[in-house]
C-alpha positions in Angstrom: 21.6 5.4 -5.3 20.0 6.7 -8.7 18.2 9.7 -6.6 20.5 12.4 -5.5 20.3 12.1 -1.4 20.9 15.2 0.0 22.3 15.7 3.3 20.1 18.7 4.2 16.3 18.4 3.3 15.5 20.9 0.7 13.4 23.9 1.1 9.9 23.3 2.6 8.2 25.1 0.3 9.1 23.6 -3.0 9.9 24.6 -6.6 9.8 23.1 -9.7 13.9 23.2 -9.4 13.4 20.6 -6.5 11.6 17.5 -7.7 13.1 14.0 -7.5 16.0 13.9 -10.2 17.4 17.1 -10.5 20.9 16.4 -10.9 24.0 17.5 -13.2 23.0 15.5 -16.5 21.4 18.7 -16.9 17.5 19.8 -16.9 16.4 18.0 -20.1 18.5 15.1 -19.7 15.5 13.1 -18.9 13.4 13.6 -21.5 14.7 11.0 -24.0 13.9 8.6 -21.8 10.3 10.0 -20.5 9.6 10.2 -24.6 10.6 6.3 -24.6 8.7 5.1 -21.9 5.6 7.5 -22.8 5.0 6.1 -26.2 5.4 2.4 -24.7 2.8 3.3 -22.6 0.6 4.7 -25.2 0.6 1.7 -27.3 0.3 -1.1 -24.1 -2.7 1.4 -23.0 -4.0 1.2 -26.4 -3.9 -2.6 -26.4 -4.9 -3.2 -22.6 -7.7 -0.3 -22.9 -11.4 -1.3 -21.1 -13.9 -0.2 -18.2 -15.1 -2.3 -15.6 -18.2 -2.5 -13.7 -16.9 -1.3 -10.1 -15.8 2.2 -12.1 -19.5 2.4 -12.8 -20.4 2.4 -8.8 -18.4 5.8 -8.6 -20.3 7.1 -11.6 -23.3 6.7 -10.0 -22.4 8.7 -7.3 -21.1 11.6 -9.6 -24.2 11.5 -11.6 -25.9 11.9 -8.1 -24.2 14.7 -7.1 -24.3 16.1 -10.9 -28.3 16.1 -10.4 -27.7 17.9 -7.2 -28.0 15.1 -4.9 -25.1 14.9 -3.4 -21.9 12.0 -3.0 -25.0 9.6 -2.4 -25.8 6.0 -3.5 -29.5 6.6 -3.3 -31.1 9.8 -3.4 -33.2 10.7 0.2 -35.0 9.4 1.8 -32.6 6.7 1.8 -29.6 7.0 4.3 -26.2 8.2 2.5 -23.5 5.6 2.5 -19.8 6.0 1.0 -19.8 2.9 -1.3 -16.8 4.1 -3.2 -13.5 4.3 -1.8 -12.1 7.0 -3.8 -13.1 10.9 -2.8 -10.8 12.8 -5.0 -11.5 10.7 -7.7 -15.1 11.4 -7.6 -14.6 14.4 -7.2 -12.7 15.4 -9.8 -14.6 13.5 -12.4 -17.4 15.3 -10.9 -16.2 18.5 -11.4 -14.8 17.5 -15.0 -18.6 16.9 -15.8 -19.9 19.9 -14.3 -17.3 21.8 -16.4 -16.9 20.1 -19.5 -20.3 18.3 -19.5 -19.1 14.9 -20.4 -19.5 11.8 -18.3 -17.3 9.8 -16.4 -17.8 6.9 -18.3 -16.1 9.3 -21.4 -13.5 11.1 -19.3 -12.0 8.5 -16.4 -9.4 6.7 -18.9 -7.8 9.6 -20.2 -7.7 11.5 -16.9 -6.2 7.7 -15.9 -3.6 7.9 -18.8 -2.7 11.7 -17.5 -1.6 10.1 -14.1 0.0 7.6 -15.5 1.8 9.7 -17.6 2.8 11.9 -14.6 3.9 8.9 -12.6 6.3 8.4 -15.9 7.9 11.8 -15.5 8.3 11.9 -11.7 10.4 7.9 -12.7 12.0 10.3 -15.3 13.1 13.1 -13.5 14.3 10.4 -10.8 16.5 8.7 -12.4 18.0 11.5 -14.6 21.8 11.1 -13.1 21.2 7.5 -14.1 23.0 6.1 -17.8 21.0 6.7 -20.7 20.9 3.0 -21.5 19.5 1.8 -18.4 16.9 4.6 -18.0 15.5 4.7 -21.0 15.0 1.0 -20.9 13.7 1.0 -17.1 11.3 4.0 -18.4 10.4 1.1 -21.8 10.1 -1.7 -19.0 7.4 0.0 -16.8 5.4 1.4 -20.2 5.1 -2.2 -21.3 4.3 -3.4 -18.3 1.0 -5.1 -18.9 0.1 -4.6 -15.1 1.1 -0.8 -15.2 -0.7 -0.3 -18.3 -4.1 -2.5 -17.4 -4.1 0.2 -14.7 -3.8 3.2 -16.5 -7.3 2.5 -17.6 -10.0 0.5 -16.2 -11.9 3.6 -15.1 -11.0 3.2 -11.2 -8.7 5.4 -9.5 -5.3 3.5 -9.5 -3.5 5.4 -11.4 -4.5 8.7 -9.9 -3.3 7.3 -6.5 -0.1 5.4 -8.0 0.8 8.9 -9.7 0.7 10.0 -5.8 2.0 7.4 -3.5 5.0 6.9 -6.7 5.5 11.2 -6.3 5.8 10.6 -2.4 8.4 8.0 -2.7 10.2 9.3 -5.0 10.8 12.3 -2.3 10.8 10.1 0.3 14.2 8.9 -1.4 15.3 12.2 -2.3 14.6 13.5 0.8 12.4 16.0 0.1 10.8 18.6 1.9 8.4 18.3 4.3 5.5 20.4 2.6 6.1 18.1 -0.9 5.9 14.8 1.5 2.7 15.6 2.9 1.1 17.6 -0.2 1.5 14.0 -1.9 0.8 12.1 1.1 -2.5 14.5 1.4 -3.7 13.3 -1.8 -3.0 9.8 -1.6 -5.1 9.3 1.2 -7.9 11.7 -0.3 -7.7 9.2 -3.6 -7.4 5.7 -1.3 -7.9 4.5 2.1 -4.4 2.9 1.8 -2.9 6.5 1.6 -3.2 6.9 5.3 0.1 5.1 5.4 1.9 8.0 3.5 0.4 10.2 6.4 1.8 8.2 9.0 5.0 7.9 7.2 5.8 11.4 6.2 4.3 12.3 10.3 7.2 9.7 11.0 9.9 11.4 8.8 9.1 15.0 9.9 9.4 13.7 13.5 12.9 12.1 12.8 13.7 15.7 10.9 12.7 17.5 14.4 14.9 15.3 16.6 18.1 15.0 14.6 18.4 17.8 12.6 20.4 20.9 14.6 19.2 23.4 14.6 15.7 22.2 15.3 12.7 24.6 13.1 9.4 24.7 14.8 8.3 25.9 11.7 8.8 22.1 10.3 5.5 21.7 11.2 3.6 24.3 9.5 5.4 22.8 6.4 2.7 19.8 7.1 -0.3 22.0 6.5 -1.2 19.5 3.6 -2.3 17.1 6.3 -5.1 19.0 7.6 -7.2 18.3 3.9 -7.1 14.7 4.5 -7.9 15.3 8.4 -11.0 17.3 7.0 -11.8 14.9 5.2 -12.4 11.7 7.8 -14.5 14.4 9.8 -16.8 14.9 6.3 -17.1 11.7 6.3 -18.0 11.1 9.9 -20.4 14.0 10.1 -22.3 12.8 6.4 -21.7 9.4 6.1 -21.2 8.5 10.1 -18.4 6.1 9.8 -15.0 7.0 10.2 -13.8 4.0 6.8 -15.6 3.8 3.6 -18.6 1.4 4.0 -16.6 -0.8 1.5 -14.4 -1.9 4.3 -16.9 -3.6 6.0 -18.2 -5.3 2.8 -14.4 -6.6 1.4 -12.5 -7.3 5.1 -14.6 -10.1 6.7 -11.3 -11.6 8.2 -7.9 -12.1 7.6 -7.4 -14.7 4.7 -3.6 -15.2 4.3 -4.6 -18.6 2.1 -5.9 -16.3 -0.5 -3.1 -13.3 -0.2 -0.1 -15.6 -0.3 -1.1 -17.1 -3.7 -2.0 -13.9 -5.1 1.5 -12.7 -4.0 3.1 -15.9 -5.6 1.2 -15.3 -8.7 2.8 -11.5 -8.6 6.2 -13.0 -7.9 6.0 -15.3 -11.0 4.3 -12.8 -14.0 6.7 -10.2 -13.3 9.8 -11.5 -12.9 10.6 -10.7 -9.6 12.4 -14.0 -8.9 14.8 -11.9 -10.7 14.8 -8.7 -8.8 14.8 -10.0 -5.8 18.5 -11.6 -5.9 19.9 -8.5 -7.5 18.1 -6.2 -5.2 18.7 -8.2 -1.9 21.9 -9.1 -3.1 22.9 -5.1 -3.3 21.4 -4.3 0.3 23.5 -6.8 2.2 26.7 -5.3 -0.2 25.6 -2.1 1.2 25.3 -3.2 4.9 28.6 -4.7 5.7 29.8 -1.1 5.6 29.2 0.7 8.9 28.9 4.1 7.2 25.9 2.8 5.6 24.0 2.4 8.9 25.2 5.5 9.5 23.2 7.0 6.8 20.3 4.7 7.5 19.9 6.3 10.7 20.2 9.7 9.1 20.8 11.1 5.9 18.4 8.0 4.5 16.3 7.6 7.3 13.5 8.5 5.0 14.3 6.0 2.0 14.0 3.5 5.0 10.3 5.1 5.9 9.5 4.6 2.1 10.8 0.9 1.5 9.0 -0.2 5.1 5.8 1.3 4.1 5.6 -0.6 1.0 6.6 -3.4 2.4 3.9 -3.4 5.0 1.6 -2.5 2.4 2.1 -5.3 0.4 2.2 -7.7 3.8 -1.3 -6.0 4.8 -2.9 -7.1 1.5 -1.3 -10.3 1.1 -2.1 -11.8 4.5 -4.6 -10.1 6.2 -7.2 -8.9 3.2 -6.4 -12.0 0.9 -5.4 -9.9 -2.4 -8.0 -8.2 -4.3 -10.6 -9.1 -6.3 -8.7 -7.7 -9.5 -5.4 -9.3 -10.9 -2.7 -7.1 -9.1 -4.2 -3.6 -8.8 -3.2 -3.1 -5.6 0.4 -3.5 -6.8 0.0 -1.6 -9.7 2.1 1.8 -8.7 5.1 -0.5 -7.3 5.8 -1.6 -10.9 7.4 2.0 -11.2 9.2 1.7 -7.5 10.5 -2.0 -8.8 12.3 -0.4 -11.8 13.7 2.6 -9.9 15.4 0.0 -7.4 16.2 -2.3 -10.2 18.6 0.2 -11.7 20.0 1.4 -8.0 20.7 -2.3 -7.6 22.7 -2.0 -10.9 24.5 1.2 -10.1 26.9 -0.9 -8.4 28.0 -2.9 -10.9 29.6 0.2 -12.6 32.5 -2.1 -13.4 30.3 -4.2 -15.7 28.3 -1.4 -17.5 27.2 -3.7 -20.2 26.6 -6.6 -18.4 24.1 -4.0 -16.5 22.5 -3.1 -19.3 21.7 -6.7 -20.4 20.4 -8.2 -16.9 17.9 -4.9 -16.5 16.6 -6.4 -20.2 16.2 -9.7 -19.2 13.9 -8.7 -16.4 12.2 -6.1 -19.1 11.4 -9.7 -20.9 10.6 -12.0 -17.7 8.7 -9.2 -16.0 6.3 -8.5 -19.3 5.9 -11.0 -21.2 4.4 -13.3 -19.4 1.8 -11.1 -18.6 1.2 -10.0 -22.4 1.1 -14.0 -23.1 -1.3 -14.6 -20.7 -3.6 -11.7 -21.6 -3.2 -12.8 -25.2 -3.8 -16.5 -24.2 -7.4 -15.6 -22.5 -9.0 -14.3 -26.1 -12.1 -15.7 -26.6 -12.1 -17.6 -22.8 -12.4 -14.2 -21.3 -15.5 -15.0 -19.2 -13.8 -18.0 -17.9 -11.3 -15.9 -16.5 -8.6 -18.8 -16.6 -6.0 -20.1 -18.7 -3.8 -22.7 -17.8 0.6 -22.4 -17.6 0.5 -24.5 -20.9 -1.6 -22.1 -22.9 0.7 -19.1 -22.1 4.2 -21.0 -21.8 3.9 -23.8 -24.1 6.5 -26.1 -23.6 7.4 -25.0 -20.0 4.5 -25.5 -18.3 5.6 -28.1 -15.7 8.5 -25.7 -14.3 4.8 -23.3 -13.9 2.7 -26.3 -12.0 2.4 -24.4 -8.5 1.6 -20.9 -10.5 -1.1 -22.8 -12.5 -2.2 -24.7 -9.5 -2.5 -21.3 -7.5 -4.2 -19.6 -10.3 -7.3 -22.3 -10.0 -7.3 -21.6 -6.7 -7.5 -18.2 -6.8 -10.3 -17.9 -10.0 -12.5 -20.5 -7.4 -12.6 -17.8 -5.0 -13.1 -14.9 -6.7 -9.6 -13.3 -6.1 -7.3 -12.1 -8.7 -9.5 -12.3 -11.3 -7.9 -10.8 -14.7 -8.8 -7.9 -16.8 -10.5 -9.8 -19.8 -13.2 -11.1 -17.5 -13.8 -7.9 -16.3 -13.6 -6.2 -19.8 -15.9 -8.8 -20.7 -18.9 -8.4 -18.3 -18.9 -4.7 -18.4 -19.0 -4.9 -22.2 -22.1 -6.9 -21.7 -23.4 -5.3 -19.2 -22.8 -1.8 -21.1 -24.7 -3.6 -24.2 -27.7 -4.0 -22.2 -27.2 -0.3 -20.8 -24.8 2.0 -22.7 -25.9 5.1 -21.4 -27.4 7.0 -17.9 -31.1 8.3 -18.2 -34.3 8.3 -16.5 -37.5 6.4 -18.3 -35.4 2.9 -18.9 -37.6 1.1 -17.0 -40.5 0.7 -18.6 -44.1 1.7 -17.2 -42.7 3.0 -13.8 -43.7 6.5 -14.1 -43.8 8.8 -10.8 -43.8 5.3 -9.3 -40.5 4.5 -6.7 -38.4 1.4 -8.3 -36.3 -0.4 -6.3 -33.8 -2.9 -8.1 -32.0 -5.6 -6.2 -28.6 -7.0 -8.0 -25.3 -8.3 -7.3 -23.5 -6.5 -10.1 -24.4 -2.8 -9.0 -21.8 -1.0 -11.5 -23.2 -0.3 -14.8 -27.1 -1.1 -13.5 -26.9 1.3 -10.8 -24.9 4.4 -12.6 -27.5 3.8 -16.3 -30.7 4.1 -14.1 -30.3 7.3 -12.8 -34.2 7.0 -11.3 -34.5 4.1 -9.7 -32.9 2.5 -6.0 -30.7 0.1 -6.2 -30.2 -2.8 -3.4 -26.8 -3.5 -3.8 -27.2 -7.8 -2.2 -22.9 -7.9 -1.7 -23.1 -4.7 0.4 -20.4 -2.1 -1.5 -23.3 0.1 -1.5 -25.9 -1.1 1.7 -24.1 -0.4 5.5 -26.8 -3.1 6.6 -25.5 -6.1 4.6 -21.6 -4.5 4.5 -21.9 -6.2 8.0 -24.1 -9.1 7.9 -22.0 -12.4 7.2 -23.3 -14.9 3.9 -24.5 -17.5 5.4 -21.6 -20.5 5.8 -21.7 -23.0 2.7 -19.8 -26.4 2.2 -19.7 -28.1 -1.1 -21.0 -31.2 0.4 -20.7 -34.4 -1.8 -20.3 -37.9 -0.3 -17.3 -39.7 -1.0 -19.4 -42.9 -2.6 -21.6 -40.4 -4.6 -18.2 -38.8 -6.1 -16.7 -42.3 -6.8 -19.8 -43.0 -8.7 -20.2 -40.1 -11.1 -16.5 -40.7 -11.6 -17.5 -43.8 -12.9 -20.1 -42.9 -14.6 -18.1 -39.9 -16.4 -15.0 -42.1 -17.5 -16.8 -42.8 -20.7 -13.7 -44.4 -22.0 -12.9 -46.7 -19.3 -9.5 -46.1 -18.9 -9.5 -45.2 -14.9 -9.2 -41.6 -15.7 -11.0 -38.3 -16.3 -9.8 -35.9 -19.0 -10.9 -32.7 -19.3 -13.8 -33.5 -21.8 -15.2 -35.9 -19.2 -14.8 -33.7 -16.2 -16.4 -30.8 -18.2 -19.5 -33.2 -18.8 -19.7 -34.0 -15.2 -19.0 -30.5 -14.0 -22.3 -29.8 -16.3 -24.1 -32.7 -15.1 -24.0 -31.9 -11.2 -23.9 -28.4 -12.3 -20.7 -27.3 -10.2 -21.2 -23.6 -11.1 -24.5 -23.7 -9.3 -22.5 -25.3 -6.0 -20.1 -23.4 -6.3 -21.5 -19.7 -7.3 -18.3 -20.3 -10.0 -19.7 -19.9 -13.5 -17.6 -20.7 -15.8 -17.9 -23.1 -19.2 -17.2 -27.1 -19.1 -14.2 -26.8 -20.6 -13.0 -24.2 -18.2 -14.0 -26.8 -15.5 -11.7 -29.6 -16.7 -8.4 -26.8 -17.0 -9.5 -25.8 -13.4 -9.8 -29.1 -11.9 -7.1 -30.4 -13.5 -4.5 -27.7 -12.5 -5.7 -27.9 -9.0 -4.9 -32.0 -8.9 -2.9 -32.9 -11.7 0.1 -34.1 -10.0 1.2 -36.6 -12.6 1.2 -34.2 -15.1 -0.9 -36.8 -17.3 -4.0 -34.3 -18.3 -6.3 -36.2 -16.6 -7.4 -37.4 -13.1 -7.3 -40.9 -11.1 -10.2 -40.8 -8.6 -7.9 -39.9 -6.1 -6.8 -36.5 -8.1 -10.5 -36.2 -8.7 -12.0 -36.2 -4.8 -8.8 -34.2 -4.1 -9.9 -31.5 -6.7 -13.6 -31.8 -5.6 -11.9 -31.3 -1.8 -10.8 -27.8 -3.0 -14.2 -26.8 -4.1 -15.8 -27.7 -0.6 -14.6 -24.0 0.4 -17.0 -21.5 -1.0 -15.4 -18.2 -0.1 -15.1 -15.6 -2.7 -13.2 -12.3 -2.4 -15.7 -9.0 -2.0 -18.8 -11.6 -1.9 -18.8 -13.0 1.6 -21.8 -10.6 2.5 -25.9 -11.2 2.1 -28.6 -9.4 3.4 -29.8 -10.3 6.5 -33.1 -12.3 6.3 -36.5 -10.3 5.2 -34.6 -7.4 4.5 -34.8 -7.0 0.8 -38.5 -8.4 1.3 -38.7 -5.5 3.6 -37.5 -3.0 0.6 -39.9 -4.3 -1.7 -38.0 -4.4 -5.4 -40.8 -3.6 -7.7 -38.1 -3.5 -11.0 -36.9 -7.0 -12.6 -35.2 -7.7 -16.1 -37.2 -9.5 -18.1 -36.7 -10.5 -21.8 -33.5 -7.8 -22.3 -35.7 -5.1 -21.3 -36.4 -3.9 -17.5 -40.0 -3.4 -16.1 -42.1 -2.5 -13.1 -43.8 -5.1 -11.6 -47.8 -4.0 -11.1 -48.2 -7.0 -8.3 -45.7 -4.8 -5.7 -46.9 -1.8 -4.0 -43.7 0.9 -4.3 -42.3 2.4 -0.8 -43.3 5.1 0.4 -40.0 7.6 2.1 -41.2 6.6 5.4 -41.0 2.6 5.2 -37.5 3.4 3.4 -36.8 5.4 7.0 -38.3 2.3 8.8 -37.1 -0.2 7.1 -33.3 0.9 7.3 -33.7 1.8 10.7 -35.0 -1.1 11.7 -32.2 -3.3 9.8 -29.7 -1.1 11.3 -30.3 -1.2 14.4 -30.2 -5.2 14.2 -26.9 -5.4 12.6 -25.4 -3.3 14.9 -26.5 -4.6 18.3 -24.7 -8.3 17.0 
C-alpha cells in the first residue's frame, strides 16, 4: 500500500507527527509534489472558475442570519425551513461576513480553493513513501482534473466536505486514531447529509478496535467525543426546523430512479478514464487475495481500509440507483477524484519490477481521465445554455466508439440530470446581470408593503432581494411543496400526427430528417414547451439525433424519429418533480412580478398580513401531511 498501515492504531489524541503519510522519505519529502499538484490546481481553477445559482440559496440564508434573523429562508412570520443542505458551510461563511464584512458571493470560492488545497496536502502527505515520479504526477493528475477543479469553485460546499470525507479516508487507510476518524467524520456530516456515513463507519471501526484489540481501552470511546457536534446538531435541527433531514430531501428524492443514476455513472466511467483504473485496480485486489495473509489483514490490521473502500462504494451505489445522480455533472463524485489517484498508484506499487512502465500507465490515465473532460468543457463555448454537445464535437473522429456516452448524455440533459458547469455558469451570470448585488428597495414602489415573489430559480432572486418572500414553486425552500408530487405528464403525440410533421419537415424529400429539419420542427410544435426542455433548434436536432441515430447517418428515418419522440414522452427532471399543491400560491398572494428587466409591486394585490402567512402555511401543512 502507498499509506504506512500500522499494526497498532496511533495515539487517540493526535499530532501533527501523525497525519496520513508520515513515513521515512522524511518530513518534506512531499512537498515537491504538493507544489506540483497545487499550481495545476491553480491554473484548472482559474480556467473552470464560476458561481451557480443553488450557492445563492445558502446566501440567502447567511444574509438572514447576518441581519439578525436567523438560518431562515424567510424572515417571521413565515415558518423556518432548512433549504440548504450544508450547516457548516453556512456557517462559516456567515461568520466570515460578520468578521470580515464581505459577502458570500465574494468569499465562498476562495474559501472553496482553501479546501481544495487542503485536500491536496492530506493526498501529499499520503503518498509521501510513494516514488517521486508517480506522486508528483498523481498530485498533477487530480489538479487538472476538470471535475476536481469545477468543484473547487462553484460557490457550494463540495470542496469543504471533499477536503473532509478525503482527510477521513486517508486515516481510515492509515489507521488512524479514533479521535482524528471522528473529528473528520464530525465535520463531514456537519458540511453534508452524506457525511453521516463517515459516522457510521468510523462507530463501525472503533467497535472492531474494542473487540479485537488486547488489551481492550474503555477510554476508546471518549476518543469519539467529536461525534457528539454532529449529534447536536440533528437535535438543532429537530427542535428549529422540526425535521430530523434537510427539507431538500423531500424536494430532490421523490423515488428511486436507477434509469437516471446508471447513465450518470456510465457518463463518469467514460470522462475519467476509469475503464482504465478499474482493470489495474481490480486486477491488484484479486493479486492481493490469493494470499491468505491478506485476509488475515483484512480482518485486522486493514479492517479499516475495508470500512473506507465499502463506504464509498455504497455511496456511489446510493446515488447511482436510488437518487438518479444529481442535478450537476459529477459533484457528488467530486472528492473521489483524489481517492481514485491514491489507489491508482497502490495498484502500481506492485509492479515495482516495471518502475517505468508504472510511471507511463499512471500518465496515460492522467490523459484519458482529463482530457476528455477539458474537451468537452472547451466544446460547450458559446452552446452553454444548451447544456449539450455531442461525442463528435469533443472527440472528432472517434465518435462512433462514444455512441452509448452520447446517447446517455441526451438522455440525461432531457431530464435535467447531470447537467454541466457551462449551463450553470451561464444562467447565474444572467441571472447576476439582472441582480448583482443584495439590498433592500430593488423592487420598485413596494415600500413598507410585504412582497411576496414566486419563482423556480430561487438562487440569485432570493439571496439579491433581501426584503421581500420568496415562494420557492420546486420546493428546496417550501416544506409544503418539498412533499407534494408535480402533477404526472406524458408527452402525448399520436403516431399519425408524428408521421405527418415528419413529412411535412423532410423539406428535401429524401425520407430523412437532418438536424436542420428536426430543429425546425422541434420549433414548430415547440418541444421545449412539452417538454419543460429549453434548449435552441439546433440543440434539438444533436439531441434527437444522439438519442436515435443508430445508423450513424446524421439524420433520422421515421422510425429513428417516433423512437426519439418515444424518449421525450417521459417528463421527469432531476430536483423538479415537485409543485405546489393547488391554490396554494393563490393562497400566498405574490404581489412582486418582473416586468420589462425591472421588478415591481403589483397595486391590484392586497399584501399578507403575518397572520394569513400563519394560516395559510398551517393550513397547507396540515394537508400535505395527512396524505
Amino acid at each position: 500500500m502507498t499509506v504506512s498501515l500500522a499494526t497498532e492504531p496511533q495515539n487517540e489524541i493526535d499530532s501533527p507527527a501523525n497525519l496520513p503519510g508520515r513515513d521515512a522519505v522524511g518530513a518534506m519529502g512531499w512537498l515537491l509534489p504538493f507544489a506540483i499538484g497545487a499550481v495545476a490546481l491553480l491554473v484548472s481553477w482559474s480556467l473552470t472558475w464560476f458561481l451557480c445559482d443553488d450557492a445563492f440559496i445558502a446566501f440567502r440564508y447567511v444574509g438572514n442570519f447576518v441581519d439578525g434573523h436567523g438560518l431562515v429562508w424567510n424572515p417571521e412570520p413565515f415558518a423556518p425551513v432548512e433549504g440548504y443542505s450544508c450547516f457548516l458551510w453556512v456557517v462559516l461563511l456567515a461568520g466570515v461576513q460578520l468578521v470580515t464584512g464581505l459577502e458570500p458571493n465574494v468569499t465562498s470560492n476562495w474559501l472553496a480553493l482553501a479546501f481544495a488545497l487542503t485536500t491536496l496536502l492530506f493526498v501529499a502527505r499520503a503518498l509521501g513513501a510513494t516514488p517521486m515520479r508517480l506522486a508528483g504526477l498523481a498530485l498533477f493528475g487530480i489538479g487538472t482534473s476538470v471535475t476536481f477543479a469545477t468543484w473547487a469553485s462553484s460557490g457550494l460546499e463540495t470542496a469543504m466536505f471533499g477536503c473532509f470525507a478525503v482527510g477521513w479516508s486517508l486515516r481510515a487507510l492509515a489507521r488512524g486514531g479514533l479521535t482524528g476518524l471522528a473529528f473528520f467524520a464530525a465535520l463531514g456530516a456537519l458540511t453534508r447529509p452524506d457525511g453521516q456515513l463517515l459516522v457510521f463507519a468510523t462507530l463501525a471501526i472503533a467497535l472492531h478496535r474494542a473487540l479485537m484489540i488486547r488489551p481492550r481501552r474503555p477510554r476508546a470511546l471518549l476518543a469519539l467525543w467529536p461525534l457528539l457536534l454532529p449529534l447536536a446538531h440533528v437535535i438543532w435541527r429537530r427542535a428549529f426546523y422540526g425535521e430530523w433531514v434537510p427539507n431538500t430531501y423531500f424536494a430532490k428524492v421523490v423515488a428511486a430512479w436507477p434509469e437516471s443514476g446508471a447513465r450518470y455513472l456510465f457518463g463518469f466511467v467514460i470522462e475519467h478514464g476509469m475503464w482504465l483504473w478499474l482493470p489495474v485496480v481490480l486486477g491488484a485486489l484479486l493479486m492481493t487475495a490469493f494470499r491468505v495473509a491478506a485476509w488475515r489483514q483484512l480482518a485486522v490490521e486493514r479492517f479499516d481500509a475495508g470500512v473506507m473502500v465499502g463506504t464509498w462504494t455504497f455511496f456511489v451505489g446510493y446515488y447511482a440507483f436510488v437518487v438518479g445522480g444529481d442535478h450537476f455533472a459529477w459533484r457528488p463524485f467530486a472528492h473521489l477524484i483524489p481517492l481514485v489517484f491514491v489507489a491508482f498508484v497502490a495498484a502500481l506499487r506492485q509492479w515495482s519490477r516495471w518502475p517505468r512502465l508504472a510511471v507511463a500507465v499512471l500518465a496515460l490515465f492522467v490523459v484519458f481521465g482529463n482530457a476528455f473532460g477539458w474537451a468537452y468543457d472547451g466544446a460547450l463555448v458559446g452552446r452553454e445554455k444548451d447544456g449539450f454537445v455531442r461525442a463528435r464535437d469533443v472527440v472528432g473522429p472517434l465518435a462512433p466508439c462514444f455512441a452509448a456516452w452520447d446517447r446517455d448524455r441526451a438522455w440525461l440533459r432531457l431530464h435535467y440530470v447531470g447537467l454541466p458547469r457551462g449551463l450553470h455558469a451561464r444562467t447565474c451570470e444572467d441571472l447576476l446581470a439582472l441582480l448583482p448585488a443584495r439590498r433592500r428597495g430593488q423592487v420598485e414602489e413596494l415600500g413598507d408593503r410585504r412582497g411576496v415573489y414566486r419563482t423556480v430559480a430561487a438562487g440569485v432572486v432570493g439571496w439579491a432581494l433581501a426584503d421581500v418572500a420568496i415562494i420557492d414553486a420546486v420546493g428546496l425552500n417550501d416544506r409544503v411543496v418539498a412533499r407534494q408530487p408535480a402533477p404526472a405528464s406524458e408527452l402525448a403525440i399520436p403516431a399519425a400526427a408524428l408521421r405527418s410533421a415528419f413529412t411535412a419537415f423532410d423539406a428535401d424529400g429524401d425520407g430523412r430528417l437532418n438536424a436542420r429539419e428536426i430543429g425546425a420542427l422541434a420549433t414548430r410544435v415547440e418541444l421545449g414547451r412539452l417538454t419543460g426542455v429549453l434548449v435552441s433548434p439546433a440543440a434539438w436536432g444533436d439531441l434527437l439525433l444522439a438519442l436515435s441515430d443508430g445508423d450513424g447517418d446524421d439524420a433520422l428515418m421515421v422510425q429513428e424519429f417516433e423512437a426519439a419522440v418515444a424518449e421525450l414522452r417521459d417528463t421527469r427532471h432531476m430536483a423538479h418533480e415537485r409543485a405546489p399543491p393547488p391554490g396554494y400560491i393563490e393562497a400566498l398572494r405574490p404581489n412582486v412580478e418582473l416586468r420589462n428587466g425591472r421588478f415591481v409591486v403589483r397595486e391590484d394585490v392586497e399584501p399578507l398580513t403575518d397572520a394569513e402567512v400563519r394560516t395559510v402555511e398551517a393550513r397547507f401543512w396540515e394537508q400535505v401531511r395527512a396524505r
